[in-house]
Backbone and ligand atoms as CSV (ligand in chain L), in Angstrom:
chain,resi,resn,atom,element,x,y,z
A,1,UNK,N,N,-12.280,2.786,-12.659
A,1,UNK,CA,C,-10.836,2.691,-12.393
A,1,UNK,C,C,-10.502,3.488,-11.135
A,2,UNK,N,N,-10.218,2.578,-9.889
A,2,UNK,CA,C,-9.450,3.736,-8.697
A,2,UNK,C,C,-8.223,4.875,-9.262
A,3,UNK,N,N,-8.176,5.738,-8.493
A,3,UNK,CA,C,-7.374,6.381,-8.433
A,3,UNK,C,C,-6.149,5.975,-7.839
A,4,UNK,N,N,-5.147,6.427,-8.056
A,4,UNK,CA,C,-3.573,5.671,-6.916
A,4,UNK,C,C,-2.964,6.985,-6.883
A,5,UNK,N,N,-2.366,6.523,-5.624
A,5,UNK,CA,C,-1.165,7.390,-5.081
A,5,UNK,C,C,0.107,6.371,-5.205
A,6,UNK,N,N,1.047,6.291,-5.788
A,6,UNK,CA,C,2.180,5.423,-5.087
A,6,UNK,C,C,3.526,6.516,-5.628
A,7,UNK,N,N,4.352,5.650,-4.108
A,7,UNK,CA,C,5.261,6.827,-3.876
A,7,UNK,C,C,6.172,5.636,-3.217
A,8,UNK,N,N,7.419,6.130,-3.531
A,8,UNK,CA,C,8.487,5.024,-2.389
A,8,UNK,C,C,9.472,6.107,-1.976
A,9,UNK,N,N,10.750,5.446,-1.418
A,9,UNK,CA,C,11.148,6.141,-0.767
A,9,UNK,C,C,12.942,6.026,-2.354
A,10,UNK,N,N,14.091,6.551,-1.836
A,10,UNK,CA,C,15.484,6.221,-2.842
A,10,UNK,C,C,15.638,4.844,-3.003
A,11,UNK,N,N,15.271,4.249,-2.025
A,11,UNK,CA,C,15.502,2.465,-2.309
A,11,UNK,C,C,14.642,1.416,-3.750
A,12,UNK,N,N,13.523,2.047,-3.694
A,12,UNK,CA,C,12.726,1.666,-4.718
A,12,UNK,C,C,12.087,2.506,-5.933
A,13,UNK,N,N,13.101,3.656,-6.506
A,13,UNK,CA,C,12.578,4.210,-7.622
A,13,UNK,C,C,12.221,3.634,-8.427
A,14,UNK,N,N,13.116,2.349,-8.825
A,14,UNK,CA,C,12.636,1.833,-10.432
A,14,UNK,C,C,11.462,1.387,-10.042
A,15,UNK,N,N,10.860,0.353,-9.111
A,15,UNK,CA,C,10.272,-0.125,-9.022
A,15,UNK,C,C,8.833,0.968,-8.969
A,16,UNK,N,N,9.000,1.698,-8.350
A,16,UNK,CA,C,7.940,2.918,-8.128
A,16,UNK,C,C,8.028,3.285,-9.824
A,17,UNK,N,N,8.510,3.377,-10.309
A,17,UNK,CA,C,8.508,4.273,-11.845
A,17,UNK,C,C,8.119,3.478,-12.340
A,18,UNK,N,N,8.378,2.015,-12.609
A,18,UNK,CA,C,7.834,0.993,-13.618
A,18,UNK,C,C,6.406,0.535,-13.173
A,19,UNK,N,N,5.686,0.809,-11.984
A,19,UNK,CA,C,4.686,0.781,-11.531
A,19,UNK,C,C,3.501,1.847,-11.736
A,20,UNK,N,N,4.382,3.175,-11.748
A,20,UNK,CA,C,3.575,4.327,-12.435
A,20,UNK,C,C,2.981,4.381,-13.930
A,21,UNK,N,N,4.326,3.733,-14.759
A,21,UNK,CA,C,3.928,3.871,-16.235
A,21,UNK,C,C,3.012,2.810,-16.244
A,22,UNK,N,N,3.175,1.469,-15.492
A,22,UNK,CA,C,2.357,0.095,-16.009
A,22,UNK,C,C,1.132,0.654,-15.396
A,23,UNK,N,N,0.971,1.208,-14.449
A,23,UNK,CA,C,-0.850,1.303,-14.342
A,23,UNK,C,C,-1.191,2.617,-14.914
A,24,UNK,N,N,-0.673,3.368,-15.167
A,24,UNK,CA,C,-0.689,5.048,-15.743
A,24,UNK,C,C,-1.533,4.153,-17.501
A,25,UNK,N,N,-0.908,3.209,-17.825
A,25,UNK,CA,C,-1.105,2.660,-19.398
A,25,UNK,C,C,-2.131,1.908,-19.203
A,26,UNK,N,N,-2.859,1.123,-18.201
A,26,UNK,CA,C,-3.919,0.687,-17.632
A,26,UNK,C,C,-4.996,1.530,-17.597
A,27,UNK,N,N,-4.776,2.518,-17.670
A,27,UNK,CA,C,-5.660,3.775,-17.988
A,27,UNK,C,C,-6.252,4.298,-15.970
A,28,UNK,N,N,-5.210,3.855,-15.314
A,28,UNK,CA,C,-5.377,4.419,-13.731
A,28,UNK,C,C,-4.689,6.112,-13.691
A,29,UNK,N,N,-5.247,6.548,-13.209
A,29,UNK,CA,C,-5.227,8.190,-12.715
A,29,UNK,C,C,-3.847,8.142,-11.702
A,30,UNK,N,N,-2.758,8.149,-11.701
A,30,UNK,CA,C,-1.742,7.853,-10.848
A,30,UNK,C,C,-1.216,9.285,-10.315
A,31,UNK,N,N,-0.863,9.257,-8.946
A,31,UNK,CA,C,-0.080,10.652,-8.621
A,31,UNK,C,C,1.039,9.758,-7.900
A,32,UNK,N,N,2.592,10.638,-8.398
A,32,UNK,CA,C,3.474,10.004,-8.301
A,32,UNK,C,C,3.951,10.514,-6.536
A,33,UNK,N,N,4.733,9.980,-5.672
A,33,UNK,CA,C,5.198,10.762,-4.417
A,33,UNK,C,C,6.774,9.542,-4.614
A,34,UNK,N,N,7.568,10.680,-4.301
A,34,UNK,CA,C,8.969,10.301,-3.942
A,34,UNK,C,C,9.801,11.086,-4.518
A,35,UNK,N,N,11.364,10.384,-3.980
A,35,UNK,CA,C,12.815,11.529,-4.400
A,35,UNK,C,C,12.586,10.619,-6.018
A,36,UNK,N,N,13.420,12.048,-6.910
A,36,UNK,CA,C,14.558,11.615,-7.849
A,36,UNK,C,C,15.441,10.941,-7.882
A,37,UNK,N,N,15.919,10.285,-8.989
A,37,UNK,CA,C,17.255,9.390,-8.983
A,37,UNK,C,C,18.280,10.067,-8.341
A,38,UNK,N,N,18.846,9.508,-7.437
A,38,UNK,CA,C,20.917,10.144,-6.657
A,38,UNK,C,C,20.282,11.059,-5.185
A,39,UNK,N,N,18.696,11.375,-5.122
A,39,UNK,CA,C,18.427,12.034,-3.787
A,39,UNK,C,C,18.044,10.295,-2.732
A,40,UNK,N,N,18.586,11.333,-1.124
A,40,UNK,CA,C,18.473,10.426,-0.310
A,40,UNK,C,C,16.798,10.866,0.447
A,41,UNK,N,N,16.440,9.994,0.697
A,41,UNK,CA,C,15.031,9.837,1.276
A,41,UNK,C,C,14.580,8.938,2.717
A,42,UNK,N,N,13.645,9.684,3.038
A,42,UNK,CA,C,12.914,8.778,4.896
A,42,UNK,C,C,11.380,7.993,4.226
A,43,UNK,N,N,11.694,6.756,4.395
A,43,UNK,CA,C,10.484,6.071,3.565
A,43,UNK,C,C,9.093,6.781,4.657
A,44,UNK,N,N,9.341,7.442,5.819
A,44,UNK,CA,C,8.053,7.603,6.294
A,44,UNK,C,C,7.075,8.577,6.359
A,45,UNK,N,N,8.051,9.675,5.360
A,45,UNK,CA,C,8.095,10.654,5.044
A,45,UNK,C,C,6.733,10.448,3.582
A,46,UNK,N,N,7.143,9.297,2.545
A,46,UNK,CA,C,6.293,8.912,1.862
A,46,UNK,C,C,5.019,8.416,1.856
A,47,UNK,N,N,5.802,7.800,3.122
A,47,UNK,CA,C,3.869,6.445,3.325
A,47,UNK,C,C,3.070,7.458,4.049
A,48,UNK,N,N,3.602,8.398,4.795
A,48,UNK,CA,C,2.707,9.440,5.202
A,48,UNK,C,C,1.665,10.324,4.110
A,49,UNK,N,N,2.789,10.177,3.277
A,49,UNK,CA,C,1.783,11.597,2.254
A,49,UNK,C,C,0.826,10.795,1.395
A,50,UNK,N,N,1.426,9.468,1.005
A,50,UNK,CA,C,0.434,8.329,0.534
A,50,UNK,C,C,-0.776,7.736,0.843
A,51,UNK,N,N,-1.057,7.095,2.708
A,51,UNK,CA,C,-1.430,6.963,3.695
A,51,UNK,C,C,-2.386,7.972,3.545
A,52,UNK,N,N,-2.174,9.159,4.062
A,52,UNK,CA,C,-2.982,10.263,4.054
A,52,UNK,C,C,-3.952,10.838,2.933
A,53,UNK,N,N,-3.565,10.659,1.718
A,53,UNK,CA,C,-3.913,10.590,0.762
A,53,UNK,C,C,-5.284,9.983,0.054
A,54,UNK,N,N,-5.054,8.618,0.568
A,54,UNK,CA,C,-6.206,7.059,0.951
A,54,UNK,C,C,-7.352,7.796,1.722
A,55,UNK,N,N,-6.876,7.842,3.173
A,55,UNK,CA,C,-7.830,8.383,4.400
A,55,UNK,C,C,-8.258,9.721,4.308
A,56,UNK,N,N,-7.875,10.718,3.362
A,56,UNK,CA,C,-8.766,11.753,3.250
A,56,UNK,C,C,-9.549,11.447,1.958
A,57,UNK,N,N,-9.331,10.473,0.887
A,57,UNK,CA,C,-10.261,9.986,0.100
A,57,UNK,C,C,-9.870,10.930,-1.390
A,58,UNK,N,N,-8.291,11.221,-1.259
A,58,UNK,CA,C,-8.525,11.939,-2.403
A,58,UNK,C,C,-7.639,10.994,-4.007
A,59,UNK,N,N,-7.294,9.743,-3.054
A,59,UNK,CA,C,-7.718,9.139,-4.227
A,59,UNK,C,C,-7.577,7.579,-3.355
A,60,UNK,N,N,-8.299,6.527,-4.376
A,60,UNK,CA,C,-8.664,5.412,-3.658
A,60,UNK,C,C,-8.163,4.658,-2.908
A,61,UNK,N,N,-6.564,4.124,-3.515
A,61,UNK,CA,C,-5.609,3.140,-3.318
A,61,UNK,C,C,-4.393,3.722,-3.373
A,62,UNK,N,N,-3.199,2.872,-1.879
A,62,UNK,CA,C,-1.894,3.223,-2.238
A,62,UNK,C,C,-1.297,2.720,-2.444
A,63,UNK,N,N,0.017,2.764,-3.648
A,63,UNK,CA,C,1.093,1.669,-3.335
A,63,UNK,C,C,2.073,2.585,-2.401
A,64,UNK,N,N,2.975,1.486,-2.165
A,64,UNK,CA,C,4.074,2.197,-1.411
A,64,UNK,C,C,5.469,1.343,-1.561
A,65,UNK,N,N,6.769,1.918,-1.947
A,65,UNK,CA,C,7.823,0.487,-2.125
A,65,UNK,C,C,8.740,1.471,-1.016
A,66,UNK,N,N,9.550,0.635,-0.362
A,66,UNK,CA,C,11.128,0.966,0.019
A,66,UNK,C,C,12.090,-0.230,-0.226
A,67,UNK,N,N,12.586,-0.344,-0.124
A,67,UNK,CA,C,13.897,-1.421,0.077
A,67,UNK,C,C,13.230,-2.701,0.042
A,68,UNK,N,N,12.755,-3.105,1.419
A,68,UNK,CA,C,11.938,-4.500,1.884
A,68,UNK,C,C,10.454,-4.165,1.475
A,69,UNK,N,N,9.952,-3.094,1.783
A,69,UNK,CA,C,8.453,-2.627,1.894
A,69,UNK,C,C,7.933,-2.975,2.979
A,70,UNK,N,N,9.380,-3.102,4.107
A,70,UNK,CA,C,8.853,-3.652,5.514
A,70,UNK,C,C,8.590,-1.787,6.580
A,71,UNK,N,N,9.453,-1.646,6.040
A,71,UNK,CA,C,9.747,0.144,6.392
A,71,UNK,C,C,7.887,1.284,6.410
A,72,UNK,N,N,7.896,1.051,4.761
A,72,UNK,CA,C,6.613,2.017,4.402
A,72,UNK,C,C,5.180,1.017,4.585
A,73,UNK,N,N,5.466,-0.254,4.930
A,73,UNK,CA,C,3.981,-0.988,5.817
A,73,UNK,C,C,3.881,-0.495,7.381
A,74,UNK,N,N,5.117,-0.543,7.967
A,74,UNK,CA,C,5.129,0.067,9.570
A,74,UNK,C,C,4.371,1.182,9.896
A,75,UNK,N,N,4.930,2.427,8.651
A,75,UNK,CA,C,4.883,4.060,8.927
A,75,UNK,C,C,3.429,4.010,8.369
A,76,UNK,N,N,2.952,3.565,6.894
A,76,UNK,CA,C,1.463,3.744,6.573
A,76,UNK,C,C,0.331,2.980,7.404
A,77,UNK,N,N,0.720,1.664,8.040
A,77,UNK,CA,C,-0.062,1.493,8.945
A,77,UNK,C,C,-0.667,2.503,10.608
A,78,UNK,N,N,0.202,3.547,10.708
A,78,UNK,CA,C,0.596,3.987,12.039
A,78,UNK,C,C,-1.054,5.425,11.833
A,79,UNK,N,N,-1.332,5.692,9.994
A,79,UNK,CA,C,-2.281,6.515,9.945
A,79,UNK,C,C,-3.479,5.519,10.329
A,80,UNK,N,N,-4.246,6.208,10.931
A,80,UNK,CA,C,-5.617,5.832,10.721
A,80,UNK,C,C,-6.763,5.513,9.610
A,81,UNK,N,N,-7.101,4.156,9.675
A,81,UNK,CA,C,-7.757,3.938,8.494
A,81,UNK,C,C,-7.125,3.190,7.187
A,82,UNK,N,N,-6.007,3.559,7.436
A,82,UNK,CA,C,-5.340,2.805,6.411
A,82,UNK,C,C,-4.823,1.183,7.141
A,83,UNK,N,N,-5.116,0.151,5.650
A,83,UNK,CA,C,-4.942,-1.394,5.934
A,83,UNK,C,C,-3.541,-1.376,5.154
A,84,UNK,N,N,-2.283,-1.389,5.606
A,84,UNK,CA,C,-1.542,-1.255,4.362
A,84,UNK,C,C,-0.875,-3.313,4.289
A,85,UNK,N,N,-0.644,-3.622,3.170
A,85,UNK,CA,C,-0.261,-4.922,3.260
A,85,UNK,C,C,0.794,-5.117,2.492
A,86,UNK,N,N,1.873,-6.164,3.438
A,86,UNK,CA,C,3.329,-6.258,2.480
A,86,UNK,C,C,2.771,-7.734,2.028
A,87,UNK,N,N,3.168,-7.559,0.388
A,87,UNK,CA,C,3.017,-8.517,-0.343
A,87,UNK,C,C,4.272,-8.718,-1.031
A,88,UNK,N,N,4.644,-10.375,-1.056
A,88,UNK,CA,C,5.771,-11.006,-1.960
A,88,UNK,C,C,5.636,-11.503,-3.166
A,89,UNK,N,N,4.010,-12.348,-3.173
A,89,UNK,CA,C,4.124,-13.248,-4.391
A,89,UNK,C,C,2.370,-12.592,-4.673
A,90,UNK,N,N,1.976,-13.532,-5.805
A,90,UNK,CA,C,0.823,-13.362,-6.357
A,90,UNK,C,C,-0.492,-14.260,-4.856
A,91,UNK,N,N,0.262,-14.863,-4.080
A,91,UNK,CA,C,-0.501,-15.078,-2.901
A,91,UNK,C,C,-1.479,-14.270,-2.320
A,92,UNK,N,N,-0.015,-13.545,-1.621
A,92,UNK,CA,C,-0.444,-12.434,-0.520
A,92,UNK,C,C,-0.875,-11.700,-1.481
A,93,UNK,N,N,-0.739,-10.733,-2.378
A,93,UNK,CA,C,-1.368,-9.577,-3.336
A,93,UNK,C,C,-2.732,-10.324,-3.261
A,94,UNK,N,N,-3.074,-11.370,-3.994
A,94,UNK,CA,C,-4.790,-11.618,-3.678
A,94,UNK,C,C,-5.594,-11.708,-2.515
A,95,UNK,N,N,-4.741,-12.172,-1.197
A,95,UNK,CA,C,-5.560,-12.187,-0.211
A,95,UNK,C,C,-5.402,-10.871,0.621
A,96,UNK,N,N,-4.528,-10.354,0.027
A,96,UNK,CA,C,-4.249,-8.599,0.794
A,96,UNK,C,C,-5.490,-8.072,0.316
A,97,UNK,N,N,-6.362,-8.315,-0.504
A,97,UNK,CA,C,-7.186,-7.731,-1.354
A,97,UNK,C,C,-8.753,-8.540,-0.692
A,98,UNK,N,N,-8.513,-9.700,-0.947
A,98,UNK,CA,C,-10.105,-10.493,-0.304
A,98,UNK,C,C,-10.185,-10.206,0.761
A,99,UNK,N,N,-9.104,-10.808,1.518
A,99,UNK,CA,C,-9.301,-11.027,3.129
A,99,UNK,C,C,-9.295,-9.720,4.156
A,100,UNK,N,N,-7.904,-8.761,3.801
A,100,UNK,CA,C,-8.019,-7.422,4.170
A,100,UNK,C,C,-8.045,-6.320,4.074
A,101,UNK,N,N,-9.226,-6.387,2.663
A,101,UNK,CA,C,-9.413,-5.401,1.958
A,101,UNK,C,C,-8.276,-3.703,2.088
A,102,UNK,N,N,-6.951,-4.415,1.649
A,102,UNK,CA,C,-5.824,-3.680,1.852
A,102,UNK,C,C,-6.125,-2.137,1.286
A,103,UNK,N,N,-5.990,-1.142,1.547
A,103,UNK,CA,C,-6.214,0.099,0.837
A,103,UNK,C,C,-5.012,0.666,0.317
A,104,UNK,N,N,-3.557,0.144,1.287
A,104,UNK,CA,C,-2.510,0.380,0.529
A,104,UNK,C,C,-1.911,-1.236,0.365
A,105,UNK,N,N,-1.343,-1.433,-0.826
A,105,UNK,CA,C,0.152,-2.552,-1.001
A,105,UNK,C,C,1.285,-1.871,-0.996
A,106,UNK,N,N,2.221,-2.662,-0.382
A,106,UNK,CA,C,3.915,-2.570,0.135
A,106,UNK,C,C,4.743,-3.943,-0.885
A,107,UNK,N,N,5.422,-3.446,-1.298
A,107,UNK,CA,C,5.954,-3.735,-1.985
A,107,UNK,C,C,7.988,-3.934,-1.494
A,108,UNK,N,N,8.643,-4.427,-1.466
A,108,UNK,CA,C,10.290,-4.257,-1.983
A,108,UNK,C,C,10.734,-4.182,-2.756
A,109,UNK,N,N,11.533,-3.005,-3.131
A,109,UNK,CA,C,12.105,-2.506,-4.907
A,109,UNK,C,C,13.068,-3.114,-4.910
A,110,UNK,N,N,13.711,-3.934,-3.641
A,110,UNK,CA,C,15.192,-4.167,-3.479
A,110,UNK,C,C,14.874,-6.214,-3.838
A,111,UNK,N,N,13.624,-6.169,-3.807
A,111,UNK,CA,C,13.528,-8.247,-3.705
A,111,UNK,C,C,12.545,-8.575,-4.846
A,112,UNK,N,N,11.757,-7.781,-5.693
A,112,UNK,CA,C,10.874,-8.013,-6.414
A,112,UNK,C,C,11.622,-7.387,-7.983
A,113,UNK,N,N,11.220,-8.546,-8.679
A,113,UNK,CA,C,11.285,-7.441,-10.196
A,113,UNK,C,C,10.718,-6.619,-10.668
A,114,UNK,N,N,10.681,-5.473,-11.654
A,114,UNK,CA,C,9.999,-4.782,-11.737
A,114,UNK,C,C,8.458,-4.940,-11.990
A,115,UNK,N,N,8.859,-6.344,-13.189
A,115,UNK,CA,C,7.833,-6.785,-14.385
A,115,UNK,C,C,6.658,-7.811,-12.753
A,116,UNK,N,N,7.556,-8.215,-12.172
A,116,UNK,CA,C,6.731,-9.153,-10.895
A,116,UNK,C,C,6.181,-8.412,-10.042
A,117,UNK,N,N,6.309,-6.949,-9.679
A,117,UNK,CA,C,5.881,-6.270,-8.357
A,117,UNK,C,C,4.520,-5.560,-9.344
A,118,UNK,N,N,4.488,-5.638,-11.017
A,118,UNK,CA,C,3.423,-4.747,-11.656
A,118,UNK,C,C,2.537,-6.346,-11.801
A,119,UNK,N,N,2.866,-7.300,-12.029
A,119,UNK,CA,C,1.833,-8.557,-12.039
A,119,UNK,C,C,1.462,-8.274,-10.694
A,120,UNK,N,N,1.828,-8.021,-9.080
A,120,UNK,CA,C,1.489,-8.126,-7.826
A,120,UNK,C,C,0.349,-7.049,-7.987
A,121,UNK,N,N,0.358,-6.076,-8.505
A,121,UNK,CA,C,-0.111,-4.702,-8.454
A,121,UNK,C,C,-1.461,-5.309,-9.215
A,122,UNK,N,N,-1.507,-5.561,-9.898
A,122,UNK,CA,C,-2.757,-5.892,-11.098
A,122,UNK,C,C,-3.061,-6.859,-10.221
A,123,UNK,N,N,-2.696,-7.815,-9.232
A,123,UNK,CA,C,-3.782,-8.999,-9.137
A,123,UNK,C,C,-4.523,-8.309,-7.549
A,124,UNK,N,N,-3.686,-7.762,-7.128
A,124,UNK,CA,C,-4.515,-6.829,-5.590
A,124,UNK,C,C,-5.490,-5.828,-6.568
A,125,UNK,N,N,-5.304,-5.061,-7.492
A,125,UNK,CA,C,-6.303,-4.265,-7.805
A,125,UNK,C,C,-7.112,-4.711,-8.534
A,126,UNK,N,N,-7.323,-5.910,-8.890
A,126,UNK,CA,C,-8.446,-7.130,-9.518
A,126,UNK,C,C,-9.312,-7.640,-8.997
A,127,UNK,N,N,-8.644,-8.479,-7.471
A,127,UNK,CA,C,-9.630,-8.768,-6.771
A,127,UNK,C,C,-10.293,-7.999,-6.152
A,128,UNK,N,N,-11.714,-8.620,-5.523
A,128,UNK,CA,C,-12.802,-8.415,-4.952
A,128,UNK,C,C,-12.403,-8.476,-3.443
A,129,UNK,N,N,-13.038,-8.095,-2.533
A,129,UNK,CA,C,-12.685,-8.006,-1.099
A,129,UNK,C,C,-14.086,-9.018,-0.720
A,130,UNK,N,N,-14.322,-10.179,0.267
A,130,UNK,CA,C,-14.744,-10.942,0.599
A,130,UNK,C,C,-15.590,-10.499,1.376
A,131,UNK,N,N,-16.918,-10.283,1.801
A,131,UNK,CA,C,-17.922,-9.341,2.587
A,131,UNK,C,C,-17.933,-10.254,4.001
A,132,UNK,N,N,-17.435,-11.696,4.114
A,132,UNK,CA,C,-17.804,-12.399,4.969
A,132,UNK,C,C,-16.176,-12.164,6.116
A,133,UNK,N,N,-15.695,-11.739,5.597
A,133,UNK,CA,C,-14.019,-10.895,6.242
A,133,UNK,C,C,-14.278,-9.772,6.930
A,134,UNK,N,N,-15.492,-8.901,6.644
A,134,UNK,CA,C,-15.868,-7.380,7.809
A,134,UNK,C,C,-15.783,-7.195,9.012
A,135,UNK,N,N,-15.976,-8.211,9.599
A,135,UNK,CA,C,-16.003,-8.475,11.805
A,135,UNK,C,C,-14.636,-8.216,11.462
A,136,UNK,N,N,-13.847,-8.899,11.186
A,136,UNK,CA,C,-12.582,-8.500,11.436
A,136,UNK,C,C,-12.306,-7.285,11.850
A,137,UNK,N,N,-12.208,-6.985,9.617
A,137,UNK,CA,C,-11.658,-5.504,9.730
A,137,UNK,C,C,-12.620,-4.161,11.125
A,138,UNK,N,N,-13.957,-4.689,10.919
A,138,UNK,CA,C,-14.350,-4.116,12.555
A,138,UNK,C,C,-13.537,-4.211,13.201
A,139,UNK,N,N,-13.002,-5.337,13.196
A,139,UNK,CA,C,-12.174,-5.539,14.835
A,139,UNK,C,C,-11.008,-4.417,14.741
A,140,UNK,N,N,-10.549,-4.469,13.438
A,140,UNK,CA,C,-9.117,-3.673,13.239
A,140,UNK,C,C,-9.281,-2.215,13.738
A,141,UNK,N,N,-10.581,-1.790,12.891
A,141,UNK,CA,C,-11.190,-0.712,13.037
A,141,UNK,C,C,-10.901,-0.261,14.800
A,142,UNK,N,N,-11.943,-1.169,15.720
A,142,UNK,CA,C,-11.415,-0.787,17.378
A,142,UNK,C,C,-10.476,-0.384,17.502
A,143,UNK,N,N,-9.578,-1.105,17.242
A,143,UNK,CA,C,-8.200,-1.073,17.658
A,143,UNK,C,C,-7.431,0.593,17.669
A,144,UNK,N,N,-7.792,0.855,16.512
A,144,UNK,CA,C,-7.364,2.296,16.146
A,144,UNK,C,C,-7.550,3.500,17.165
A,145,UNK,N,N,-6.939,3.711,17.822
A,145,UNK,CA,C,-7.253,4.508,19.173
A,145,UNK,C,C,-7.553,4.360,20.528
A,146,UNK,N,N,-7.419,2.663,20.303
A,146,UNK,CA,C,-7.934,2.099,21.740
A,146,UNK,C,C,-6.393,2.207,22.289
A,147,UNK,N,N,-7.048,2.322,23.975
A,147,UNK,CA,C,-5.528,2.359,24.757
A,147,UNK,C,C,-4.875,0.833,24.716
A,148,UNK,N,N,-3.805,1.119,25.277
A,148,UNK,CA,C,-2.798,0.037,24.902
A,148,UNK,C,C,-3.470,-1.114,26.028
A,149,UNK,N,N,-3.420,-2.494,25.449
A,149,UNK,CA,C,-3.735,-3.382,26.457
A,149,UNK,C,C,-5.161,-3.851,26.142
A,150,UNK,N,N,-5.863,-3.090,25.122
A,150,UNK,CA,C,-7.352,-3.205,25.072
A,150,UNK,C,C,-8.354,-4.090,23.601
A,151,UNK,N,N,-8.676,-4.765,24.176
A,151,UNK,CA,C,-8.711,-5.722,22.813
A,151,UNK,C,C,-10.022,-5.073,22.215
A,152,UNK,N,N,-10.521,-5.276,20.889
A,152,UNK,CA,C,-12.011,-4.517,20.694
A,152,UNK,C,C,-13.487,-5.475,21.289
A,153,UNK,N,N,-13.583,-6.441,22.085
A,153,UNK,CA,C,-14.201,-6.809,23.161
A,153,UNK,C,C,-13.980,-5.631,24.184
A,154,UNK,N,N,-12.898,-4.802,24.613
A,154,UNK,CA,C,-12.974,-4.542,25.787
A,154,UNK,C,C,-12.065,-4.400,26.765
L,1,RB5,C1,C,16.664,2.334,3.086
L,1,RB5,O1,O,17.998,2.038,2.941
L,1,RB5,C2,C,15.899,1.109,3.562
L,1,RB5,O2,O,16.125,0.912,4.924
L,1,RB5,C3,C,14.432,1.271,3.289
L,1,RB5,O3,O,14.230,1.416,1.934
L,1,RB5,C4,C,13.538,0.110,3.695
L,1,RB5,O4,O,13.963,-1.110,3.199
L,1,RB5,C5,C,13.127,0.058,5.095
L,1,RB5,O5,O,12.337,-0.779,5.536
């Protein structure tokens, strides 16, 4: 069973809370990150401590919700190492998982139901990541520090 970090920002508590208990009961090791109910919050403030979390390896997988989950995909993508992927339906959650072996999912607390964003959650942490998809993520890999303008060819 991975470990998780998920954390959102005031926009997506429930969704972050009903996500904690549903994989917490899955028997996943969960550490919670975010405000309390009525506090105001910076979603990048979260995907950072989440993000970071992943890439120092201290635990496997992140979720992350804000509002859209367009917010905490921007800011957790910006760490190094981390693949973070916004998922809507049971689609993207599986191929966030085969194709780019996502390390965090993004989520919206504000467009998803609770009971639908914990089916999204279970089918990304189900699947298998596709071994014939790696050049890519290589490629992604380059990218990470290369100067602006520079493709990983060069
Ligand atoms: C906060 O109101 C909202 O902007 C945030 O949760 C998120 O949707 C940003 O992308």
């Amino acid at each position: 069973m991975p470990t998780l970090a998920i954390g959102s920002d005031h926009a997506a508590i429930r969704l972050r809370r009903a996500l904690v208990e549903h994989l917490r009961e899955r028997g996943f090791t969960v550490t919670e990150v975010g405000p309390s109910e009525g506090d105001k919050s910076d979603y990048p403030d979260q995907a950072a401590v989440v993000a970071r979390a992943v890439v120092r390896g201290e635990v496997e997988r992140g979720i992350l919700c804000c509002g859209t989950g367009i917010g905490v995909s921007i800011a957790a993508n910006k760490i190094a190492g981390v693949r973070a992927a916004l998922v809507h339906d049971p689609t993207t959650a599986r191929l966030a998982a085969q194709h780019n072996r996502a390390n965090v999912l993004c989520m919206g607390g504000r467009l998803l139901a609770d009971e639908y964003g914990c089916e999204l959650a279970d089918i990304w942490l189900e699947t298998a990541f596709e071994d014939r998809h790696q050049r890519r993520l290589d490629k992604i890999t380059a990218l990470e520090g290369a100067p602006d303008g520079v493709t990983p060819e060069g």
